[in-house]
C-alpha positions as CSV (number, residue, x, y, z in Angstrom):
1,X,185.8,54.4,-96.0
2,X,184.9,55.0,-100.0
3,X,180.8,55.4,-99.3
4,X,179.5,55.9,-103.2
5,X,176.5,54.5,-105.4
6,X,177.9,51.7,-107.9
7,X,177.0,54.5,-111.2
8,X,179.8,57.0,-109.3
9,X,182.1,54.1,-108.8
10,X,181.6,53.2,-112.4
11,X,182.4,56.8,-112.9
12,X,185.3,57.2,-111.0
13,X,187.0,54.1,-112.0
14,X,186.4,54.7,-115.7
15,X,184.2,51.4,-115.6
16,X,181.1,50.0,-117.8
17,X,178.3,48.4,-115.9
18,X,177.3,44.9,-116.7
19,X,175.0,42.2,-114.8
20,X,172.8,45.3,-114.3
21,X,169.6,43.4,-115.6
22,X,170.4,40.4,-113.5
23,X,167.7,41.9,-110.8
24,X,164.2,43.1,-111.8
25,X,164.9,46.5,-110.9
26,X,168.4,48.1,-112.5
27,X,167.7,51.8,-111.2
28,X,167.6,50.5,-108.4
29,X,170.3,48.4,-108.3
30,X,173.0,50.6,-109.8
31,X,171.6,53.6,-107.4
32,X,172.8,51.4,-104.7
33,X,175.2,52.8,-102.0
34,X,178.2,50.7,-101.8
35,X,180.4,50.9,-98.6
36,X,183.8,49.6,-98.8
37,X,186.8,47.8,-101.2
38,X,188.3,44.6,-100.5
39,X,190.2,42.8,-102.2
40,X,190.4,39.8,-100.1
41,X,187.2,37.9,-99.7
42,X,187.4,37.3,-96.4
43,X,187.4,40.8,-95.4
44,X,184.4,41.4,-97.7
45,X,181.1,43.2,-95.7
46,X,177.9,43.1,-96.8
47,X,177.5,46.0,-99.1
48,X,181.4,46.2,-100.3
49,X,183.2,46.5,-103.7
50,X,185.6,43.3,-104.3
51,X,188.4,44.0,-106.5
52,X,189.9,40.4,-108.1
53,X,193.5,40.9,-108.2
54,X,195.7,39.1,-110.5
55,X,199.0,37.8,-109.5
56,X,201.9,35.1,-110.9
57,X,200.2,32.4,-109.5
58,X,196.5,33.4,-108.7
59,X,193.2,35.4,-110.0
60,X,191.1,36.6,-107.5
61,X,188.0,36.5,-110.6
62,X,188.4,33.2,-109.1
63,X,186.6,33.4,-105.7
64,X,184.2,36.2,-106.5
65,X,181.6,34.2,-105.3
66,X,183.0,33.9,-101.8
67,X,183.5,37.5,-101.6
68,X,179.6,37.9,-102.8
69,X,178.9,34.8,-99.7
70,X,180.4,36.9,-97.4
71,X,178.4,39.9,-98.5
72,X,180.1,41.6,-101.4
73,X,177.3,44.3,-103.3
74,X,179.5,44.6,-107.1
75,X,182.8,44.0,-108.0
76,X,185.3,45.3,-110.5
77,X,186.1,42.8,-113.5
78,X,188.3,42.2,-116.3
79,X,186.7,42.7,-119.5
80,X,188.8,39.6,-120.9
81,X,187.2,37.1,-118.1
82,X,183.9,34.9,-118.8
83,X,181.4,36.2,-116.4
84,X,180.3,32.6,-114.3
85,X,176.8,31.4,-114.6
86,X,174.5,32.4,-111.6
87,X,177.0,36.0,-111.1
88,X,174.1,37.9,-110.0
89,X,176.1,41.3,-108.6
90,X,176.5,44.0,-110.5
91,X,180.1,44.2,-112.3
92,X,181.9,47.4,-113.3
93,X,184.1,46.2,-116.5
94,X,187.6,47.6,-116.8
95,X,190.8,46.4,-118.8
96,X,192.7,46.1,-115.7
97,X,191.4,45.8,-111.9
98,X,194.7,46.9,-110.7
99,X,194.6,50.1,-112.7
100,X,190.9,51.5,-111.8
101,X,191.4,50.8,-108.1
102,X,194.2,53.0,-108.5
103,X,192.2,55.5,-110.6
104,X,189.5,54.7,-108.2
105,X,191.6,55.8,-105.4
106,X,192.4,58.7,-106.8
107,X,189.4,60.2,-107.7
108,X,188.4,59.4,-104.5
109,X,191.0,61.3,-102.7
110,X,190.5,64.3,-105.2
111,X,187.2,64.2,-103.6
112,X,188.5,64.5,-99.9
113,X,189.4,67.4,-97.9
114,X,191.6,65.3,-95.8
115,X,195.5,66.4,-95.4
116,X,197.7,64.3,-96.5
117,X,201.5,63.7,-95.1
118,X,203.2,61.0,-97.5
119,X,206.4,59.0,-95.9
120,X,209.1,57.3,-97.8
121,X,212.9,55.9,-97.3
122,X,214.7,53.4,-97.0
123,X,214.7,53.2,-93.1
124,X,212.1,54.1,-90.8
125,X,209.2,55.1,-92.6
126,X,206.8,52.7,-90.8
127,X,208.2,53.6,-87.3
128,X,208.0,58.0,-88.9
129,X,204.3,57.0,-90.1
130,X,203.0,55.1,-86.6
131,X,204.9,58.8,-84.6
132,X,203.8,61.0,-86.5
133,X,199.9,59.5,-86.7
134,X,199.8,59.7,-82.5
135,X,201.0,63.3,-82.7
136,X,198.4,64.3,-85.0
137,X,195.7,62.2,-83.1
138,X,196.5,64.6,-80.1
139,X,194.8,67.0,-82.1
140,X,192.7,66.0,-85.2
141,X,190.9,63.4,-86.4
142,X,193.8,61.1,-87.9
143,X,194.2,58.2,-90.1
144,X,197.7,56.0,-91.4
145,X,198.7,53.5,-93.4
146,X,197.3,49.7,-91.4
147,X,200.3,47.4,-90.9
148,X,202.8,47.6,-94.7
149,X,200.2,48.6,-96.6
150,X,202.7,50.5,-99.2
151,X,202.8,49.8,-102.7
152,X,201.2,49.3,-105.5
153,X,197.8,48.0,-104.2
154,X,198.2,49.1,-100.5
155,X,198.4,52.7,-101.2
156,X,194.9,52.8,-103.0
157,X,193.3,50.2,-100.3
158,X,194.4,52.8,-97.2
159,X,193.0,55.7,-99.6
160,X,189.7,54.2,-100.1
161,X,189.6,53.4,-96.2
162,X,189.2,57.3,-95.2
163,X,186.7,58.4,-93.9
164,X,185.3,61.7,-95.0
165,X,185.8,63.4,-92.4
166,X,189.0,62.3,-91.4
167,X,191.5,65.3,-90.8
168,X,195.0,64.0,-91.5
169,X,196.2,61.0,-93.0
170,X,199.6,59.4,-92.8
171,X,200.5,57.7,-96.1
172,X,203.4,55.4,-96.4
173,X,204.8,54.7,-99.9
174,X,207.3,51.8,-100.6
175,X,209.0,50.7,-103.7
176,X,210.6,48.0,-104.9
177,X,211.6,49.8,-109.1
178,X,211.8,53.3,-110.0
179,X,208.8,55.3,-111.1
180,X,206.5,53.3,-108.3
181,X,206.8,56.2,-105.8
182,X,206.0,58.9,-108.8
183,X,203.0,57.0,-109.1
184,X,201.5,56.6,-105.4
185,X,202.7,60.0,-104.7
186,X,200.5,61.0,-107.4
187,X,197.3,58.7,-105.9
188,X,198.1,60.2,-102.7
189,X,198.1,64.0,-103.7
190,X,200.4,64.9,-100.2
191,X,199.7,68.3,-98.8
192,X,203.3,67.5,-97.4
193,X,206.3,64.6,-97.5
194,X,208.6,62.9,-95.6
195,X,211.8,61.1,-96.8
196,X,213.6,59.1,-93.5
197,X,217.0,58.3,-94.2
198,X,218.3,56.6,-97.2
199,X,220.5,53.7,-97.3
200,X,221.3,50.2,-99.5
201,X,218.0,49.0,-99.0
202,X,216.9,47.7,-102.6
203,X,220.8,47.6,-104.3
204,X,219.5,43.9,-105.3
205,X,216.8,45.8,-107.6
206,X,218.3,49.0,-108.3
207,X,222.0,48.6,-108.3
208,X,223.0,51.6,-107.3
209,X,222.6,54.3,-104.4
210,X,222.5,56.8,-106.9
211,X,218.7,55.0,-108.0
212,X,217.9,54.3,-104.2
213,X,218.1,58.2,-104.4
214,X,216.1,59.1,-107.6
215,X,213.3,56.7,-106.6
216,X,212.8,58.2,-103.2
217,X,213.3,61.5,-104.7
218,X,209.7,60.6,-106.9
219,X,207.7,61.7,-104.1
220,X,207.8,64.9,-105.2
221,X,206.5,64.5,-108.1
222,X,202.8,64.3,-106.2
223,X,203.5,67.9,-104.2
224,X,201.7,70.6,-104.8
225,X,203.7,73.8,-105.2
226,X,204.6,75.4,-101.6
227,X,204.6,72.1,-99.6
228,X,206.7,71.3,-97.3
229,X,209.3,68.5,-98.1
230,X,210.9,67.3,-94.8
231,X,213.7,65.3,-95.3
232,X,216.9,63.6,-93.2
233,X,219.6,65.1,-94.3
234,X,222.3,63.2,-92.4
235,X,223.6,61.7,-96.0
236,X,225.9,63.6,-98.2
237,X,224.6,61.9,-101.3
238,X,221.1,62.3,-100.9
239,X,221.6,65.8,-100.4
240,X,223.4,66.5,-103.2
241,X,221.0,65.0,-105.1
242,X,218.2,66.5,-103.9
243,X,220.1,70.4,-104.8
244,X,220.3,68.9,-108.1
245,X,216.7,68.0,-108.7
246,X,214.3,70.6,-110.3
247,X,211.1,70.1,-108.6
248,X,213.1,71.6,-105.2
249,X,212.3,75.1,-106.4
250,X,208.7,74.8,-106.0
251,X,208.9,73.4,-102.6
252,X,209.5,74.1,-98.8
253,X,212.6,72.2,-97.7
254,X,212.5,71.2,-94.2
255,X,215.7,69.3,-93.9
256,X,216.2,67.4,-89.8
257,X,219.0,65.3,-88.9
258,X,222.0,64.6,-86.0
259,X,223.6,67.3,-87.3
260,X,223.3,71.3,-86.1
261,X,221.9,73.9,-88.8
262,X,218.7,71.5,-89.7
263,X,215.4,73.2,-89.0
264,X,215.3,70.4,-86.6
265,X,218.1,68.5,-84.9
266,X,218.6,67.1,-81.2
267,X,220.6,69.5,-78.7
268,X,221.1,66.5,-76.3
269,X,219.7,63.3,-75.7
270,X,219.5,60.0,-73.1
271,X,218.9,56.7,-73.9
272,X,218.1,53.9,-71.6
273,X,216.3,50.9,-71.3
274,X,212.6,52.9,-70.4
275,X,213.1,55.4,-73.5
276,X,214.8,58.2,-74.9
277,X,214.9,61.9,-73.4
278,X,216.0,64.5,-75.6
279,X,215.8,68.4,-76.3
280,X,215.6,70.0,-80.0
281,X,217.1,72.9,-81.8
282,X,213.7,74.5,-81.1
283,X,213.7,76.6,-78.0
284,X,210.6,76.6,-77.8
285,X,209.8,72.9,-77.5
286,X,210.0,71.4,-74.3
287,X,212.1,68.5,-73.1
288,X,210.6,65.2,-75.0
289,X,210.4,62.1,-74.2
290,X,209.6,58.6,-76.1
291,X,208.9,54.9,-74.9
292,X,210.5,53.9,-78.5
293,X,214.4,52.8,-77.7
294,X,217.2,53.9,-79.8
295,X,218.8,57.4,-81.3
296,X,217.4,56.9,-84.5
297,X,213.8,56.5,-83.2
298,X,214.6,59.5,-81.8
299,X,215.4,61.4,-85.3
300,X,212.4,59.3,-86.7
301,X,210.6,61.2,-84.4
302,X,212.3,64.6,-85.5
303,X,210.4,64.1,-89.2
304,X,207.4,63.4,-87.1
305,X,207.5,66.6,-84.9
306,X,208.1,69.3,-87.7
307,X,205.1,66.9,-89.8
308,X,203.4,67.9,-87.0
309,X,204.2,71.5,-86.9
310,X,203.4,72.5,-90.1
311,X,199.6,70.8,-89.5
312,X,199.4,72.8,-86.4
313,X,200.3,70.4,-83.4
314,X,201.2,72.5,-80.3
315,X,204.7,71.4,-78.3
316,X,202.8,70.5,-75.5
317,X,200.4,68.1,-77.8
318,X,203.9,67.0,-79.1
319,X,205.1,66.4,-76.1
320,X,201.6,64.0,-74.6
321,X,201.8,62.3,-78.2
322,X,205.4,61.2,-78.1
323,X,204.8,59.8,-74.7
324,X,202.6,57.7,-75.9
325,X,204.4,57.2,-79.0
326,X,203.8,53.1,-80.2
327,X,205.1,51.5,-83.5
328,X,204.1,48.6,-85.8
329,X,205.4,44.8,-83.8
330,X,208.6,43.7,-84.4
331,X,210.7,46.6,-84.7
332,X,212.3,47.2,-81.8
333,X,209.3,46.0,-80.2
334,X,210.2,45.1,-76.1
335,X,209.1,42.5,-74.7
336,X,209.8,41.2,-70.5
337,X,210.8,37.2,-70.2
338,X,211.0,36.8,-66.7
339,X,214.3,39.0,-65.5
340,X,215.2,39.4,-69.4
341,X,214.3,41.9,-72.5
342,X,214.0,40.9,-75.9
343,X,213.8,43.1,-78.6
344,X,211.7,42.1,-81.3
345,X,213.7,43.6,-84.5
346,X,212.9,41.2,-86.6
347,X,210.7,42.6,-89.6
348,X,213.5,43.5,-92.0
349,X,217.3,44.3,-91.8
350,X,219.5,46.2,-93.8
351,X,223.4,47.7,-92.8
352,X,221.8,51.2,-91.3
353,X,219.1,49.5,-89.5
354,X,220.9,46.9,-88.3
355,X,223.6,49.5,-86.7
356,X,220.9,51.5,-85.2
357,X,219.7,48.6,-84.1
358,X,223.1,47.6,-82.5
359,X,223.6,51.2,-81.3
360,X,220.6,50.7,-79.5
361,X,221.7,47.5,-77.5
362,X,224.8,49.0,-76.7
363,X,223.3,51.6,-74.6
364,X,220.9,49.9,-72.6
365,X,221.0,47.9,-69.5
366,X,224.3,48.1,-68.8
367,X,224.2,45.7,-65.8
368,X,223.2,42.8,-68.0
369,X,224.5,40.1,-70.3
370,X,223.9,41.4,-73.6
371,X,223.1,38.9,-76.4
372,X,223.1,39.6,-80.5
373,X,220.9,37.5,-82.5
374,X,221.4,38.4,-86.5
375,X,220.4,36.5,-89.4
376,X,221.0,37.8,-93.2
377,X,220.3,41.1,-94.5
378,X,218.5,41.0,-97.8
379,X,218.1,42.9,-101.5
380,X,222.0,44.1,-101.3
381,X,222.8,42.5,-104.7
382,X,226.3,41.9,-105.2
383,X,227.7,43.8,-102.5
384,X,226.1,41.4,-99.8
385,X,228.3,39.6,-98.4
386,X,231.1,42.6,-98.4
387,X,228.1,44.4,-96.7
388,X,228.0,41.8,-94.1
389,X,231.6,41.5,-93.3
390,X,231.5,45.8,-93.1
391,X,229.3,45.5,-89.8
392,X,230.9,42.4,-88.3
393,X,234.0,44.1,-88.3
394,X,232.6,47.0,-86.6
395,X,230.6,45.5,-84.0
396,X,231.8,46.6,-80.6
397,X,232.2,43.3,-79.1
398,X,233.1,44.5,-75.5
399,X,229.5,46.1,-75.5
400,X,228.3,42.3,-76.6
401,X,228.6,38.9,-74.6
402,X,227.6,36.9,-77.4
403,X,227.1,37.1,-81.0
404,X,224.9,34.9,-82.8
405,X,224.4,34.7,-86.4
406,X,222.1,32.9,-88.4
407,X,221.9,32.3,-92.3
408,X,225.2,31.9,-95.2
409,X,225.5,36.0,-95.3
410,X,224.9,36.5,-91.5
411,X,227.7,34.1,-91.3
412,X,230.0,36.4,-93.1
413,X,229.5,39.0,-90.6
414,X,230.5,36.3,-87.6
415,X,233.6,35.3,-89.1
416,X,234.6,39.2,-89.5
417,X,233.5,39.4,-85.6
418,X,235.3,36.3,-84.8
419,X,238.7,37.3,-86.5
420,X,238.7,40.2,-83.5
421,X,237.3,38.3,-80.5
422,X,237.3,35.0,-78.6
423,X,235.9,32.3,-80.7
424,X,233.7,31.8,-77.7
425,X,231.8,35.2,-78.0
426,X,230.6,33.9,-81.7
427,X,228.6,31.4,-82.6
428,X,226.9,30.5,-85.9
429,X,223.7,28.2,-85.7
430,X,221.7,26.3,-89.1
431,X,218.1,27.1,-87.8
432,X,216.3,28.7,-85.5
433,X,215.6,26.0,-83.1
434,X,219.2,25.5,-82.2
435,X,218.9,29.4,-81.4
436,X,215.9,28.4,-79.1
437,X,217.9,26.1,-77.1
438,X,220.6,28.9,-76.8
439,X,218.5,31.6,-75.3
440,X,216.9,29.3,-73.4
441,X,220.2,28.4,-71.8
442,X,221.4,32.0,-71.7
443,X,218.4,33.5,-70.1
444,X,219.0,31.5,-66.2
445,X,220.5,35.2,-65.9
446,X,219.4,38.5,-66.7
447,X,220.2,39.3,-70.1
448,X,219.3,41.6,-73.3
449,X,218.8,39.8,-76.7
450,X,218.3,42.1,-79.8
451,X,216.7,39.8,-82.5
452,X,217.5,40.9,-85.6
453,X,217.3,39.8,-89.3
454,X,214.9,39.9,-92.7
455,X,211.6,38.9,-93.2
456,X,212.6,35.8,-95.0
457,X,213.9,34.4,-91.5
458,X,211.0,35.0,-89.8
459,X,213.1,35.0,-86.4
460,X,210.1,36.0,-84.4
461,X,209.8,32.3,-84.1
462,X,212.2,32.5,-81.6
463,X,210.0,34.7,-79.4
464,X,207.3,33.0,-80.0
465,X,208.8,29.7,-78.5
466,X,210.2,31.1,-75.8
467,X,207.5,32.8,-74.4
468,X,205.3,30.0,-75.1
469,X,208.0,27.5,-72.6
470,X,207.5,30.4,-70.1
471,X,203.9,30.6,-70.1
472,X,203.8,27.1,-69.4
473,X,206.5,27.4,-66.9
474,X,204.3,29.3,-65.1
C-alpha cells in the first residue's frame, strides 16, 4: 500500500495542509509517514489517510472522528466544510475528495514500476481478472482488483493498495456512462488491456449497443503506444468498431474467441461437472484444464492465458495456474448439498450470461434432475421484457426438468418457456421463500439447480437457507 509522508501526499494530491499547528511540533507532524487510504472508517489503521466521500445521501466529513478513533493519521477535506472543534489530525484541503484520491492514485501509480493489465466488458471481467491474477502468481509477485472494486472510487482504492514491489496488477474497470473507462484507464496507466465479451449489459443507461461499444472501447485511451490490446472478438459489431477506431494503429491487437484465425481460440474442449479440458490454437501449449464450469469460463480463460504470455508466463506455469484457477463467490460458484449441486450464479445477470450460464447446466451431470432457478435481468431499458421472452423461448427444455422464475420480467421468460412445454415444467413463484420450499422438496433426489438472477434479488438467500436446514439436519 501507498507508504508516503503527509507533505508528498499533499503533493501528489494537489492538497494544502491545514491543522498543521494543532500539535507542538509541525515538522514533525507533516514529515510523518502515512501508511494507507480508507475511506471507510472502519477499515481505518493506525497511521492511515481517511478520504470522506460524499454521496446522495451521506458525507463521510461526517464520521472523521471515528476514522481518527480507529487510528486514522490525516485525512483529505473539502475546503467548503467547517473543520469540528477538537480535529486535531492534520487535513490536506482540496475542492473535491473524490477528485485528489483519484489524482492521488495516479501519481501514485506514475510512481510504481508495477505492470499493469486492465480488464473491461460487459461479461466476464471479474471471472478474466480472478484467472488471469493466479496465472501470474505462478510467476511474479501479483496483485488484482479485491471483490467489485471497479469504478470511480474502486479503481483508485486498489491503486493505492500496491505494494511497491508488487510485479503485476490486475485492474478491473467498470462503467455505468461513457467517458468513465477513459478516465480509470487513464488512473491505471495499463502496460496491456483486456476487453471480455460485449453484450446488452447497461442498454438501461446507454441505449444502444453501439455506446456499450464506445465506452468499452475507452480503455484505450490509457495504453501506451505498442501494448497489447487483447480482445473477444466473437461479436461482429464490436469488431467493426474496433477497425474503425483510431487509437488501434498504435496498438497490438491480440483478438481470442470460439472462432479459428484468433491468436488464441480452443481446438477442442470437454465440459463436465469437475471442469473443463480443453486444447488451444497454440501448439505449443499443453492440454489445460480448469475447475471453473462452463465454455465461456473457458474463453475467459483464453484472455487470461495470452495476458499471461505477453508478461512472460511459461505454458507449464499456465497450465499449474489454471488448475488452480478460483473466482470471486457467486458466479458459477459450486457448492455440494448432500447428493445435489447448486451453482451459485447469482451476482448479476444479463441475456449472454445468463445463456452461458444455461449452456453450462445443460452439459453437466447428465444423470440428474436438472433445476433452473432465474429471476430478472436488469439495466436492459426498454428492450427488457422482449429480452426476456428472447431466452425463454430458447431455453432447451428437454435438457431442463424444471424452470423456475422469479420477479415480473423473469416472468416473461416463463410464459415464453411455457407456450413450448408442459405447464408442469414452469413455475413462477412471488419470493424467494416459496423457492426455498421448492428446492427443499426437489432435492429428496439428486439434482442440479443453476441459481441465477441480478443483484437486486439477492437469490443467494436461497442458498443460504438451504444449507443452513442441512447443517442442522445433520
Amino acid at each position: 500500500m501507498i507508504r508516503r509522508t503527509i507533505n508528498e501526499l499533499a503533493a501528489m494530491a494537489g492538497a494544502e495542509l491545514a491543522n498543521t499547528n494543532a500539535n507542538r511540533n509541525a515538522m514533525v507532524e507533516t514529515d510523518r509517514l502515512i501508511e494507507g487510504v480508507m475511506t471507510d472508517t472502519r477499515a481505518a489503521k493506525p497511521g492511515s489517510l481517511f478520504v470522506p466521500i460524499r454521496g446522495e445521501r451521506f458525507d463521510g466529513h461526517d464520521f472523521v472522528q471515528d476514522a481518527v478513533n480507529n487510528g486514522a493519521a490525516a485525512a483529505l477535506w473539502c475546503r467548503d466544510v467547517v473543520i469540528p472543534d477538537g480535529l486535531t489530525i492534520p487535513l490536506l484541503l482540496v475542492d473535491d475528495t473524490l477528485a485528489a484520491i483519484q489524482q492521488l492514485s495516479a501519481a501514485y501509480r506514475s510512481h510504481l514500476k508495477t505492470k499493469v493489465i486492465g480488464i473491461t466488458g460487459s461479461n466476464g471481467k471479474t471471472s478474466t481478472k480472478d484467472i488471469l491474477a493466479g496465472l501470474l502468481a505462478t510467476t511474479f509477485k501479483t496483485q488484482k482488483t479485491p471483490g467489485n472494486f471497479n469504478n470511480h472510487l474502486g479503481v483508485p482504492l486498489t491503486l493505492l493498495q500496491l505494494e511497491e514491489d508488487t510485479e503485476m496488477a490486475v485492474v478491473e474497470m467498470g462503467m455505468s456512462d461513457l467517458g468513465e473507462i477513459a478516465m480509470l484507464s487513464r488512473l491505471a496507466q495499463p502496460d496491456a488491456a483486456i476487453i471480455t465479451s460485449i453484450s446488452e449489459v447497461h442498454l438501461g443507461d446507454l441505449h444502444t449497443r453501439e455506446r456499450i461499444i464506445e465506452a468499452k472501447l475507452e480503455i484505450m485511451q490509457g495504453l501506451q503506444p505498442g501494448s497489447p490490446l487483447i480482445y473477444n472478438a466473437d461479436n461482429p459489431q464490436f469488431v467493426r468498431a474496433l477497425g474503425a477506431n483510431p487509437l488501434i494503429d498504435e496498438l497490438k491487437l491480440v483478438p481470442f474467441g470460439s472462432e479459428a484465425g484468433h491468436a488464441y481460440y480452443p481446438t477442442g474442449y470437454v465440459t463436465n461437472e469437475t471442469g473443463t479440458t480443453f486444447t488451444i490454437s497454440d501448439r505449443a501449449c499443453p492440454v489445460l484444464f480448469t475447475p471453473l464450469l462452463g465454455r465461456h469460463q473457458m474463453l475467459n480463460a483464453l484472455g487470461a492465458i495470452a495476458a499471461a504470455r505477453y508478461c512472460g508466463v511459461t505454458y507449464e506455469n499456465i497450465r499449474q495456474g489454471l488448475r488452480e484457477a478460483a473466482v470471486t463467490g457467486m458466479r458459477n460458484e459450486q457448492i455440494r448439498l448432500g447428493s445435489s449441486l447448486v451453482i451459485n450464479d447469482a451476482y448479476k445477470s444479463n441475456p449472454a450470461s445468463l445463456r452461458a450460464a444455461l449452456d453450462m447446466l445443460y452439459c453437466v451431470h447428465p444423470d440428474k434432475k436438472k433445476i433452473a432457478v432465474i429471476g430478472n435481468m436488469v439495466e436492459l431499458g426498454e428492450e427488457a421484457a422482449e429480452l426476456h421472452r428472447n431466452i425463454g423461448s430458447e431455453l432447451q427444455m428437454e435438457q431442463i426438468d424444471l424452470l423456475v422464475t422469479i420477479g415480473e420480467m423473469a416472468a416473461e421468460l416463463g410464459a415464453a418457456a411455457r407456450a413450448r412445454y408442459p405447464q408442469a415444467a414452469v413455475l413462477h413463484c412471488e419470493d424467494k421463500a416459496a423457492i426455498t420450499e421448492l428446492l427443499r422438496e426437489q432435492l429428496r433426489e439428486p439434482s442440479v439447480v443453476l441459481i441465477k438472477g441480478s443483484r437486486a434479488l439477492q437469490l443467494e438467500d436461497i442458498i443460504t437457507a438451504l444449507r443452513t436446514e442441512e447443517s442442522v439436519a445433520s
